[in-house]
C-alpha positions in Angstrom: 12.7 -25.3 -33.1 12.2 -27.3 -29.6 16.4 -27.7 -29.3 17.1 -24.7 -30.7 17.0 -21.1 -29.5 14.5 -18.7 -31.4 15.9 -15.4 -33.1 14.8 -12.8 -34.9 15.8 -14.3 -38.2 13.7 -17.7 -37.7 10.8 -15.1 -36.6 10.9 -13.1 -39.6 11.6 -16.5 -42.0 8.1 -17.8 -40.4 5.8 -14.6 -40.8 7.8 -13.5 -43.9 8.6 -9.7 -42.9 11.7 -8.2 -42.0 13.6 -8.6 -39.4 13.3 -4.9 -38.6 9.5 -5.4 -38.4 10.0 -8.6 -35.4 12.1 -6.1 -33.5 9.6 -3.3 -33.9 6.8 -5.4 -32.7 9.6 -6.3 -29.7 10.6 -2.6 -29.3 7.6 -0.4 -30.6 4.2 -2.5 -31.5 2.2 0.3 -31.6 4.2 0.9 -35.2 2.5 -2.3 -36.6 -0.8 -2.5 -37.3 -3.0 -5.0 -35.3 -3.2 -7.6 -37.8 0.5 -7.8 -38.3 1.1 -7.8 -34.4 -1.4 -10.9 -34.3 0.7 -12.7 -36.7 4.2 -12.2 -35.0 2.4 -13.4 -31.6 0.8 -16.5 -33.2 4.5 -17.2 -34.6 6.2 -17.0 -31.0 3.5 -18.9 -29.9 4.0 -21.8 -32.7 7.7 -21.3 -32.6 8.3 -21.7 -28.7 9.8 -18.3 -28.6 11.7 -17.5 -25.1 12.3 -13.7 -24.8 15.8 -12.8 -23.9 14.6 -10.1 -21.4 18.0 -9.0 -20.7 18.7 -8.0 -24.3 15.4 -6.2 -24.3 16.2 -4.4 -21.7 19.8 -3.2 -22.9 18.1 -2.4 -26.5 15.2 -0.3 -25.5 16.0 0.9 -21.5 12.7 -0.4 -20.4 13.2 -2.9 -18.2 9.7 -4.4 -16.9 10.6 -3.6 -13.4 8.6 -1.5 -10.7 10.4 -0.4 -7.5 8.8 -0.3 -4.3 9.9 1.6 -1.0 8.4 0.5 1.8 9.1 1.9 5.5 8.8 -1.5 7.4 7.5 -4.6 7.8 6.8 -5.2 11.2 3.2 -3.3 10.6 0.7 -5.9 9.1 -0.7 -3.4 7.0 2.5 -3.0 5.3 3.2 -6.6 4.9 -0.1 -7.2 3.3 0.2 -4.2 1.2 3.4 -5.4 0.0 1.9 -9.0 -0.7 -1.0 -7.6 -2.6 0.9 -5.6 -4.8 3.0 -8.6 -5.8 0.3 -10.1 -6.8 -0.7 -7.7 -9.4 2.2 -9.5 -11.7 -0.8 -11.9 -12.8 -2.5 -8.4 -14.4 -0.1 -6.6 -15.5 3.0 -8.8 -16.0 5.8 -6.0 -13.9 8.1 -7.4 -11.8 9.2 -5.9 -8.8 12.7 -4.6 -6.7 11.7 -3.9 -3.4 13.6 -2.0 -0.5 12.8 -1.4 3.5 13.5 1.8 4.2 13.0 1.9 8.5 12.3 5.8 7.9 15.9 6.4 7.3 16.3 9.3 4.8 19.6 8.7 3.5 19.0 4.8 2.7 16.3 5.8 1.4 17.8 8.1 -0.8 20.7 5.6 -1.4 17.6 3.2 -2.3 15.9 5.5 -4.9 19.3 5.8 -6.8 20.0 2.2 -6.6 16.5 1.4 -8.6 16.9 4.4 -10.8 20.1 2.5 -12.1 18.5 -0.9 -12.9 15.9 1.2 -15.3 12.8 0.4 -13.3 10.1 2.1 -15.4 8.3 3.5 -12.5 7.8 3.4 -8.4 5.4 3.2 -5.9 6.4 4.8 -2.9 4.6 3.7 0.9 7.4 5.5 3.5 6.9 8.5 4.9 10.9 9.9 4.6 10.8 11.9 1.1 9.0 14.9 0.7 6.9 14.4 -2.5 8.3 17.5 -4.0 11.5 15.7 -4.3 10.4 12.4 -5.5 8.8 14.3 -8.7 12.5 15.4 -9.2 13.0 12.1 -10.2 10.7 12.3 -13.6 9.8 8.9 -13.1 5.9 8.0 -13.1 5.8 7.6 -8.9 2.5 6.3 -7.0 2.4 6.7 -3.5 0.2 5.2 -1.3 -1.1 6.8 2.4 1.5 9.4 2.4 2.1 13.1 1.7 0.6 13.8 -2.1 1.6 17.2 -3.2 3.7 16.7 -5.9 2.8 13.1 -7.1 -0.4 10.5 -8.0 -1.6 8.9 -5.2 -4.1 6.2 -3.8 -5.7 6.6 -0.3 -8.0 5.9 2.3 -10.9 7.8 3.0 -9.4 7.7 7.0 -11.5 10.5 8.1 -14.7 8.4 7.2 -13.2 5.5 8.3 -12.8 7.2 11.7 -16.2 8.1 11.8 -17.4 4.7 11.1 -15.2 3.7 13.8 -15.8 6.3 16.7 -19.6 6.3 15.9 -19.9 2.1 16.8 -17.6 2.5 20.0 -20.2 5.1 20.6 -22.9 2.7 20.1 -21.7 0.3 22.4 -22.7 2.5 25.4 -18.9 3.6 26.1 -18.4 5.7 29.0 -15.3 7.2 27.6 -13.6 7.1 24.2 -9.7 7.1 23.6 -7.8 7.1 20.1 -4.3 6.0 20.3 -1.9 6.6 17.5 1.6 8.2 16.9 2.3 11.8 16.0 0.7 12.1 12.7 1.6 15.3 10.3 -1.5 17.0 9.3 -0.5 16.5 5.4 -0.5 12.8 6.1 -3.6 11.2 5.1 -3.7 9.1 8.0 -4.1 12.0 10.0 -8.1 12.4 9.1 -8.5 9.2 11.4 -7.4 11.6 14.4 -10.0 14.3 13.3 -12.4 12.2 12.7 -12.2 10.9 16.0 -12.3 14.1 17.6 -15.4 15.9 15.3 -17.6 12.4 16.6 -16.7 12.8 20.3 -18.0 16.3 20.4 -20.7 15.6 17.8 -21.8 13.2 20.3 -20.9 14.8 23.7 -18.6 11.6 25.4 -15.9 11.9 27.2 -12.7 11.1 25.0 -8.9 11.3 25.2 -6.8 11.2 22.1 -3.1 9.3 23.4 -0.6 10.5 20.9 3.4 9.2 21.5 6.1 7.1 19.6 4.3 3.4 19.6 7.7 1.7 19.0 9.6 0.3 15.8 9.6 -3.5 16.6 7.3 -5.7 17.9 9.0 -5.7 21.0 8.5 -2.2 21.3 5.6 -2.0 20.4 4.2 -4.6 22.7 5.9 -2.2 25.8 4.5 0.9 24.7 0.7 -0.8 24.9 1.5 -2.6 28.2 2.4 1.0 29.6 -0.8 2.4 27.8 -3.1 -0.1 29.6 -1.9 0.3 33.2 -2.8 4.1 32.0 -5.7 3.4 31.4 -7.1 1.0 34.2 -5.7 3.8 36.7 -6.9 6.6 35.3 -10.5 5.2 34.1 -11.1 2.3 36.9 -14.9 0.8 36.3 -15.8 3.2 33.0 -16.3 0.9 29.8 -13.4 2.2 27.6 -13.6 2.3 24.0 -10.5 2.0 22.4 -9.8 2.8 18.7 -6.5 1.8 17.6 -4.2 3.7 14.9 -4.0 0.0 13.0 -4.4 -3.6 13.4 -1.1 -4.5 14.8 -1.6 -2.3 17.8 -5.1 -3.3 18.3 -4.2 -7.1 18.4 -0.9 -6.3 20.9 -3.4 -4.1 23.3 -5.7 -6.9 23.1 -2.9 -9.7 24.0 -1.7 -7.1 26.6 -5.5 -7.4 27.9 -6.3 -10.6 27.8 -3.3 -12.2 29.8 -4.5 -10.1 32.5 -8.2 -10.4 32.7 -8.2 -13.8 30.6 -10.6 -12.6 28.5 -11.6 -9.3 27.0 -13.5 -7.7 30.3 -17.3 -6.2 29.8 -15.2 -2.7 30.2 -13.3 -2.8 27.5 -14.3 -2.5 23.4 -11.8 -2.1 20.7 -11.5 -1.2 17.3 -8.3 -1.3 14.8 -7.8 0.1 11.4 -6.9 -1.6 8.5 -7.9 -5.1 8.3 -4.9 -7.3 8.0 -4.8 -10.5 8.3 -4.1 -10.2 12.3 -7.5 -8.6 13.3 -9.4 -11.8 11.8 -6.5 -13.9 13.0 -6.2 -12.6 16.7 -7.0 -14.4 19.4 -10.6 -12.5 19.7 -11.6 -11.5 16.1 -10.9 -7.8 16.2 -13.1 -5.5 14.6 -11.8 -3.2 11.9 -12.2 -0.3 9.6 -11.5 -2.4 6.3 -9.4 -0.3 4.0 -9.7 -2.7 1.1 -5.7 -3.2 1.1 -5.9 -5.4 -2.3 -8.1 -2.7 -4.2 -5.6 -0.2 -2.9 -2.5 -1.9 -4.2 -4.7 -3.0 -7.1 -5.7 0.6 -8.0 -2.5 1.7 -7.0 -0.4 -0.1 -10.2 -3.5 0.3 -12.4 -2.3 4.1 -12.4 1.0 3.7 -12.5 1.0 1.4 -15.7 -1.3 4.1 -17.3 1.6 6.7 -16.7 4.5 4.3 -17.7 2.5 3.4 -21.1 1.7 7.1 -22.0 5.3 7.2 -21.5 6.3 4.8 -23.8 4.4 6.2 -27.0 6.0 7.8 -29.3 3.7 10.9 -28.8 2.7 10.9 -25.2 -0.1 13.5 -23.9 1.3 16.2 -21.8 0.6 15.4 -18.2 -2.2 18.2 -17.3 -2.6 18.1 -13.1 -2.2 15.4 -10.5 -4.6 12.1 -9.8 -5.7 11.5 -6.0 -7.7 8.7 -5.6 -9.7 7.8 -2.2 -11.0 4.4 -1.7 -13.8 4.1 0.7 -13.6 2.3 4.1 -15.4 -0.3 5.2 -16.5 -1.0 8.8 -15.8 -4.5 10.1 -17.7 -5.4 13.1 -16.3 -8.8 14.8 -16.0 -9.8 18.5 -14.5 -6.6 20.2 -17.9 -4.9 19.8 -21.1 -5.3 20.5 
C-alpha cells in the first residue's frame, strides 16, 4: 500500500466490514463499539492510511478548526497567550485560524463571519469589541478569555487577588506612596478587580496612593510616550517619596522601567515596581521585573479543555442540554524578582 493511496474499500477488504462501517468510524465512532474501533485504527496504522481532511470536512461539516480573535499583538500577554494556545494542538489535535482584531468592531464582525464560513467547530474569543450577548448569537461553543462573560464560558484571572498580592508587597517595601496605572477599565471586565483591589489595600493599609487611569497607547511607540509623560509626572509631583508603582501588565512595566533607567541608569532606591502578567518580558527586561503570574499556559490550557468539552457534546448524536454557564478563575501567583525588595 506504500505507492498507493488508502480508500475506504482497501480499509474495509483488511478488517473485513463494510465500507459503511470505515466511514462511520470516520464520521460517527461512537456508533461502533470499542473493539471494532480498535481494529479499524490498527488497520490505518498497518495500512499507512493518510486522511483526506478536506473530504472529511465536506462529508461531515466538522472541520477540526478553532478560531481565535485576538485584539493585538503588541501586548506580551497577548502574544504569549496566543503562543500557548497553539500549543495545545499536541493535546487535542485542533488546528487554528486566527485574526487581529485592533478593537475594531466591524473587522471584527467581518472576522467572525469569515470563520463561521470555513466551519470552524468552535472559538475562543480574547478582544474586548463584541458584547458577549451577541457572540452567543452565534450558537457556536465560544470561550472567552479576560473579557466580559455574561452570555458565554469563560476562563479568568483571579485579578482582584492578584492585585492584592501585588499592592500588599509594594506596601512591604516601605513605599511612601502607591500609584496604579492602567487604562480605563469597564467594571464588567475582569481586569477591572486589579483596580479595586488596589484601592481596598491602600485604605486597608492607610498609604498614600493615586490610581493614573488614561489611554496608554496602541503601539509600542505609543506606548513608550505615554510612560515617558507618566514619569516626569511623577518625579514632579512626588520628588524624594519612594514610589511604588504597580503596572496594569508587563509590557508597561518593562517600558516605564526602560523610561527609568536611561535617566537614572539604574532603577533609583525611590522607585519599586510591579507588572501583571508574567510574560516573557518581565523575566527578560533589563532588571528582572517582578510580576503577578497569571499562569498564561494553564489559562490557554484550561481555556480549550472547555471548549473541546462543548464541541464533543456537540457532536453526539444525543447531546445533554446545556443547563447554565461555566466561569472559571485561575489563581495568581506573585512573582517577586529585582524591582522589589
Amino acid at each position: 500500500m506504500d505507492n498507493k493511496k488508502v480508500t475506504f474499500d482497501d480499509i474495509a477488504k483488511y478488517t473485513h466490514f463494510s465500507k459503511t462501517t470505515i466511514s462511520r468510524y470516520f464520521n460517527n465512532p461512537d456508533s461502533l463499539t470499542v473493539k471494532n474501533q480498535d481494529i479499524i485504527a490498527q488497520a490505518l496504522i498497518d495500512l499507512n492510511y493518510q486522511e483526506n481532511k478536506l473530504a472529511k470536512v465536506l462529508a461531515n461539516g466538522k472541520s477540526e478548526f478553532v478560531g481565535i480573535i485576538i485584539p493585538n499583538l503588541y501586548l506580551d500577554y497577548f502574544a504569549e497567550m496566543l503562543n500557548q494556545i497553539l500549543t495545545t494542538y499536541e493535546t487535542f489535535g485542533y488546528k487554528f485560524l486566527v485574526f487581529v482584531s485592533m478593537n475594531n468592531k466591524e473587522t471584527e464582525r467581518k472576522y467572525l463571519q469569515e470563520l463561521l464560513a470555513y466551519k470552524i467547530e468552535g472559538m475562543i474569543i480574547l478582544s474586548h469589541t463584541i458584547p458577549s450577548k451577541e457572540l452567543a448569537s452565534y450558537n457556536i461553543p465560544i470561550v472567552t478569555i479576560e473579557r466580559e462573560d455574561d452570555y458565554v464560558n469563560s476562563v479568568n484571572t483571579d485579578n482582584y487577588m492578584g492585585a492584592v498580592q501585588a499592592t500588599s508587597l509594594l506596601c512591604k517595601n516601605n513605599c511612601d506612596v502607591l500609584l496604579h496605572i492602567n487604562s480605563q477599565v469597564e467594571k464588567d471586565v475582569p481586569a477591572y478587580g486589579r483596580i479595586q483591589g488596589f484601592q481596598d489595600t491602600c485604605k486597608e493599609y492607610g498609604i498614600q496612593h493615586e490610581l493614573i487611569i488614561r489611554d496608554l497607547g496602541h503601539s509600542p511607540s505609543e506606548i513608550h510616550n505615554c510612560m515617558t509623560g507618566i514619569c516626569h509626572y511623577l518625579e514632579e509631583k512626588y520628588p524624594g517619596q519612594k514610589k511604588g508603582l504597580f503596572m496594569a501588565n508587563d509590557t508597561h512595566a518593562n517600558s516605564m522601567l526602560n523610561i527609568i533607567f536611561r535617566k537614572h541608569g539604574k532603577l533609583p532606591g525611590d522607585y519599586r515596581m510591579i507588572g501583571f502578567d508574567d510574560s516573557p518580558i518581565a523575566s527578560q527586561a533589563i532588571i528582572p521585573i517582578s510580576t503577578i503570574g497569571q499562569q498564561i499556559d494553564k489559562l490557554a490550557f484550561t481555556a480549550m479543555e472547555l471548549l473541546v468539552e462543548e464541541m464533543n457534546e456537540r457532536k453526539k448524536r444525543r447531546p445533554k442540554p446545556k443547563t447554565g454557564l461555566i466561569h472559571k478563575n485561575i489563581t495568581p501567583i506573585l512573582l517577586r524578582r529585582e524591582t522589589t525588595d
